[in-house]
C-alpha positions in Angstrom: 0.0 0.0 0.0 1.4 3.4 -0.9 0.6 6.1 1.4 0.2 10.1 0.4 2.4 13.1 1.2 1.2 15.0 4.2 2.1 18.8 5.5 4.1 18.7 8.9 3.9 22.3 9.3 7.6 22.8 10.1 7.5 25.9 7.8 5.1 27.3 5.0 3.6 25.1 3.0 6.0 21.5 3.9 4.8 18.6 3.1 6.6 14.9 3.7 7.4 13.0 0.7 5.8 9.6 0.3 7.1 7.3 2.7 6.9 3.9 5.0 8.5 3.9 8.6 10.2 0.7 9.1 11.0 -0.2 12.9 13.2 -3.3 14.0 14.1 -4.9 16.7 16.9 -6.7 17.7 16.9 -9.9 20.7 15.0 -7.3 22.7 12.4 -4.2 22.8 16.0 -2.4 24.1 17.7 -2.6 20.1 15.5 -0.6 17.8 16.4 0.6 14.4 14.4 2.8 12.6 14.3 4.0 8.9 12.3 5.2 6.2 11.9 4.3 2.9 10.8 6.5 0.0 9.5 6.0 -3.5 11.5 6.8 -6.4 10.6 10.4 -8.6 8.7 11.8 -5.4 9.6 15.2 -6.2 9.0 16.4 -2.3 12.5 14.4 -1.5 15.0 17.5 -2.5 13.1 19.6 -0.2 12.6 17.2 2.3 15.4 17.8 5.3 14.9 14.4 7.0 15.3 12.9 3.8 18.4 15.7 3.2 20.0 15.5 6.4 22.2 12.7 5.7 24.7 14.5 4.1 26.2 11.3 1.5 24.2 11.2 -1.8 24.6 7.4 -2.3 23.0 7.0 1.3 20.3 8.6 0.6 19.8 6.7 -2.4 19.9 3.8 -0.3 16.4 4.9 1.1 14.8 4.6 -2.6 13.1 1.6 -3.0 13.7 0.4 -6.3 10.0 -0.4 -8.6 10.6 -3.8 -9.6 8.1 -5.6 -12.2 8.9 -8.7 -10.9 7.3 -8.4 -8.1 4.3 -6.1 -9.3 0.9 -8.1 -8.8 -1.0 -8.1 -12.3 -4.0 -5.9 -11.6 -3.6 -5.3 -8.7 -0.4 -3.7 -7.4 2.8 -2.1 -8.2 5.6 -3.9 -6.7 9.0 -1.9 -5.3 12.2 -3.3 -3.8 13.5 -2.1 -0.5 16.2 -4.0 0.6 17.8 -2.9 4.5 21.4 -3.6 5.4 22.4 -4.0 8.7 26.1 -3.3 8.8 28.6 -2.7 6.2 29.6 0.0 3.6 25.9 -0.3 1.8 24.3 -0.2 5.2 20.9 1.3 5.4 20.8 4.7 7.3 19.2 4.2 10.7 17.7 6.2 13.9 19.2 4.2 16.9 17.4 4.6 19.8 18.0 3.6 23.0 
């Protein structure tokens, strides 16, 4: 399910770009990670500063998800790729929290 852009009021006339929050947890309720993930050509991401504040391009890529055909359903629904890595160069940028 896609969701809609909504205003957050954080200045005149700002919206959010299209996105899912994804939360996971670790062996416990203690280790949280948190992303987002966006959909590609949403033209609310260059003026988005949650989205901007990571300051590495190919991060913030990273937050994309990719349409993929593949896994489209016929009638029914587009299908998109999201893919979150843990650790590593490629690693998916994260909120820790406590």
């Amino acid at each position: 399910m896609r969701p809609g852009a909504y205003p957050w009021r954080n200045h005149a006339n700002a919206w959010r770009p299209v996105h899912i929050h994804y939360s996971l947890f670790g062996q416990g309720f203690a280790q949280r990670l948190i992303t987002q993930m966006y959909f590609p050509g949403d033209p609310l991401l260059p003026l988005d500063p949650i989205f901007n504040c990571i300051p590495d391009a190919a991060a913030r890529n990273r937050l994309v998800a990719a349409f993929d055909l593949d896994v489209t359903q016929p009638d029914h629904a587009l299908g998109y790729r999201f893919d979150i890595v843990l650790r590593g160069r490629d690693a998916t940028p994260m909120e820790n929290t406590p």
